[in-house]
N, C-alpha and C positions, 0 to 999 in steps of 0.2 A: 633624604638623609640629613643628617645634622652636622652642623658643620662647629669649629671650637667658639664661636662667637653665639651660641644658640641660635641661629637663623636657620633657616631650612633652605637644602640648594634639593629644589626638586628638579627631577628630570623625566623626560616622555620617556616613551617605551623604546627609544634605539640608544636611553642614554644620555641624550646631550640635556641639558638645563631647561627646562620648561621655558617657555616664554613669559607664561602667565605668571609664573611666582607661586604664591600661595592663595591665589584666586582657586584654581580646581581644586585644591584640598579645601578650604573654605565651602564651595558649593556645596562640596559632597558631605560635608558635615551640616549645612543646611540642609541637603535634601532629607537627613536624618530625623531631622524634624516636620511635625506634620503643621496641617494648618498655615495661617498667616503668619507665623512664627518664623517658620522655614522657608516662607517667600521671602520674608523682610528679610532673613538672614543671606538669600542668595541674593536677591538686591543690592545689601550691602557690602558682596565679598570683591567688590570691584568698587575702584575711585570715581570713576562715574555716576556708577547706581547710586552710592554712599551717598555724591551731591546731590542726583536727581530726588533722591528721596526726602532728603533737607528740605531741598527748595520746595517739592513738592507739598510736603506734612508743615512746613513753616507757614505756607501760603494758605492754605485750609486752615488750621487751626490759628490763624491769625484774623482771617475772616469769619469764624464761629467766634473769637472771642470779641472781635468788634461789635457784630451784629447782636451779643448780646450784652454789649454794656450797653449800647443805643436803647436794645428792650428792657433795661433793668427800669428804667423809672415808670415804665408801662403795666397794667396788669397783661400777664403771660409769663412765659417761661423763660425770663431774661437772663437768672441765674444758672440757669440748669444749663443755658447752651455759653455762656461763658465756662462752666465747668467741664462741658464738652472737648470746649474747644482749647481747653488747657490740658485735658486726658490727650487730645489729638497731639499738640506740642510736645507731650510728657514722653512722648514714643520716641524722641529724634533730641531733646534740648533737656539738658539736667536741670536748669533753672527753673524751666517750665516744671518739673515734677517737686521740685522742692516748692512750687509757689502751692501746687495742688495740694500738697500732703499738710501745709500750711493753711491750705484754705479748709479742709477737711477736717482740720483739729479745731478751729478757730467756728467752724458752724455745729461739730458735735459739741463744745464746749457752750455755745448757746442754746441749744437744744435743749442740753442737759440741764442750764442754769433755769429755761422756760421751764422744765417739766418740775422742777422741787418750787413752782410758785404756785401761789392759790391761785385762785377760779379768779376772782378780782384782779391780780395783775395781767393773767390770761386774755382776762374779758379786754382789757386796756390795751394793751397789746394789738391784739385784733381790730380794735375800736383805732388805734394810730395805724395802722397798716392800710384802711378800708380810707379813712381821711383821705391822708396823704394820696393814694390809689386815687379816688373823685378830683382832689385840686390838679393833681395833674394832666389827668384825661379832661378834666374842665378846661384847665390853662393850652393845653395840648392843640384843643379844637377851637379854642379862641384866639391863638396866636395862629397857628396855620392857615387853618380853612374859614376864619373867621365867623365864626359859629360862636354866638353868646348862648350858652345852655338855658341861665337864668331869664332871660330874655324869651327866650324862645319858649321856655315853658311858659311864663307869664302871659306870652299873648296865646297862648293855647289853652288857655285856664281861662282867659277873659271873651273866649268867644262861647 
């Protein structure tokens, strides 16, 4: 029932004030929902869940977006699990969906600028993409595992 302040004073079934508050009314309106929708929702209709689910969705989508800025200067899917792992945050943190809907605008709008070029800037494009790709997987395995590529080819060329 609603009380003059718009809060709701709900009560069990003998009457007296629910303990829970508007947690059972919350459930049951999640359960109304199908899918992971209506889990998240009963997850979150308690101050617990609410947190658990934070810290949880913080902690994951904070490690998909580290582990792919590490992989952005690699060839592989560096961006794509940065992009993940910002959809992950986007679920739980508003910053995190404004960053997405920014990142989103920000790569259709180059997309779009790449596709109205000729075949010549294209071609360059691709040609600084595949570079940069080599120096770094060069520099990569020369500074780590100290692996000279250039080196290494040349005495495999000279036997």
């Amino acid at each position: 029932m609603a009380t003059s302040n718009g809060m709701h004073d709900e009560r069990d079934a003998s009457g007296r004030p629910s303990e829970t508050g508007d947690a059972d009314v919350l459930k049951d309106e999640a359960a109304r929902r199908s899918g992971i929708h209506g889990w998240l929702d009963g997850v979150r209709s308690t101050r617990t869940g609410r947190l658990t689910l934070k810290i949880v969705i913080g902690v994951i989508g904070s490690v998909l977006v580290v582990a792919g800025l590490i992989m952005v200067p690699f060839p592989g899917p560096g961006w794509l699990v940065v992009f993940a792992g910002l959809a992950v945050l986007a679920t739980e943190f508003h910053w995190a969906h404004r960053l997405l809907q920014f990142g989103r605008r920000t790569l259709a709008a180059w997309t779009a600028w790449l596709g109205r070029q000729g075949w010549t800037v294209k071609i360059l494009v691709v040609l600084a993409a595949a570079v940069t790709a080599t120096v770094i997987v060069y520099y990569g395995l020369r500074l780590s595992l100290h692996i000279d590529l250039i080196a290494e080819a040349r005495a495999f060329l000279s036997r």
